[in-house]
C-alpha positions as CSV (number, residue, x, y, z in Angstrom):
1,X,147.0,198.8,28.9
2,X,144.0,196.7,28.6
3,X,140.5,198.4,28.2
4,X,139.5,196.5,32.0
5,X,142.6,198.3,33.5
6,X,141.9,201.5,31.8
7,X,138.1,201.3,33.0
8,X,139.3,200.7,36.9
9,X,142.2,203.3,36.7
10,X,139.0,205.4,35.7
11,X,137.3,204.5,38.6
12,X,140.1,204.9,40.9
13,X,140.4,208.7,39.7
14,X,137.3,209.3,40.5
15,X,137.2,208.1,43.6
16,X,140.5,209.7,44.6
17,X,139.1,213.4,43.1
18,X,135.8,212.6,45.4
19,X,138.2,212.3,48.7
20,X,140.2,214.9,48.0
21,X,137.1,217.0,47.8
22,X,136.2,215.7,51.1
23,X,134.4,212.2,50.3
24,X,135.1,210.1,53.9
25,X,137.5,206.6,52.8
26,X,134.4,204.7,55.0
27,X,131.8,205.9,52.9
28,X,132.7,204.2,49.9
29,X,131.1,201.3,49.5
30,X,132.1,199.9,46.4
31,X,134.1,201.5,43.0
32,X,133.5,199.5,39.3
33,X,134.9,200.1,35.8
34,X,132.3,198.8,32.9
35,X,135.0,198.4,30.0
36,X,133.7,196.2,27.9
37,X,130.9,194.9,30.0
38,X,127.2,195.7,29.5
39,X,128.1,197.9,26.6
40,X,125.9,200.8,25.9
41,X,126.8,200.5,21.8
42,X,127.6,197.2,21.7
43,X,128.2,197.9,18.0
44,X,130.7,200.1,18.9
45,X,132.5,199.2,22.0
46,X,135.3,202.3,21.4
47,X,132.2,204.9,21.6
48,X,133.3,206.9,24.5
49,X,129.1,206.0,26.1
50,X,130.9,202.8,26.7
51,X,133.3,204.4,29.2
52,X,130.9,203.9,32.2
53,X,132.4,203.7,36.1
54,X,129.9,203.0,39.0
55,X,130.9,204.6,42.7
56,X,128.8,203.7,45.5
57,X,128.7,205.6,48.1
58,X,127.0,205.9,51.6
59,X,125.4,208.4,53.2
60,X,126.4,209.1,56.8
61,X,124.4,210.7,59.2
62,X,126.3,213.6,61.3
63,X,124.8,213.0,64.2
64,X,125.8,209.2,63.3
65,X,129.2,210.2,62.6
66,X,129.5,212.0,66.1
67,X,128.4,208.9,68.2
68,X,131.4,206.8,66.4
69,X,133.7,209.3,67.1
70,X,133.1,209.6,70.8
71,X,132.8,206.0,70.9
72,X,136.3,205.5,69.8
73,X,137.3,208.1,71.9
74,X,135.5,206.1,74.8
75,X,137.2,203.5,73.5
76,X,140.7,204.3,72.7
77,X,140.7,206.0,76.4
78,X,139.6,202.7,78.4
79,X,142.2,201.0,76.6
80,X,145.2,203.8,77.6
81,X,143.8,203.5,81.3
82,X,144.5,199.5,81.1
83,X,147.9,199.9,80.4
């Protein structure tokens, strides 16, 4: 396995660990493996410094997070009442 796939299977893993530990799927907003980009140690691109992963990640407001919900509710009930 290259050192790109190895840097975004690292990424992956964390973001899979950060949902299971409750992380909502919508709030990430974007998951990156460095490898062997914008090296650290350039002079040493196996130091483990090197291994970098960037998740970002959004913050949602509860009260936010509410209003979508009953808006889908809203919604998903107008569009059982059409049928």
């Amino acid at each position: 396995m290259q050192t790109g796939e190895l840097s975004t299977d690292r990424a992956n893993s964390a973001r899979r660990l950060m949902q299971q530990q409750g992380l909502g799927e919508k709030q990430i907003a974007q998951v990156r493996g460095f490898a062997d980009q914008l090296l650290r140690k350039p002079e040493n691109a196996v130091d483990p410094s090197n291994r970098r992963i960037s998740l970002i990640v959004q913050y949602i407001d509860p009260s936010d997070a509410q209003e979508a919900r009953t808006a889908e509710t809203v919604k998903s009930r107008e569009q059982t009442e059409k049928k």
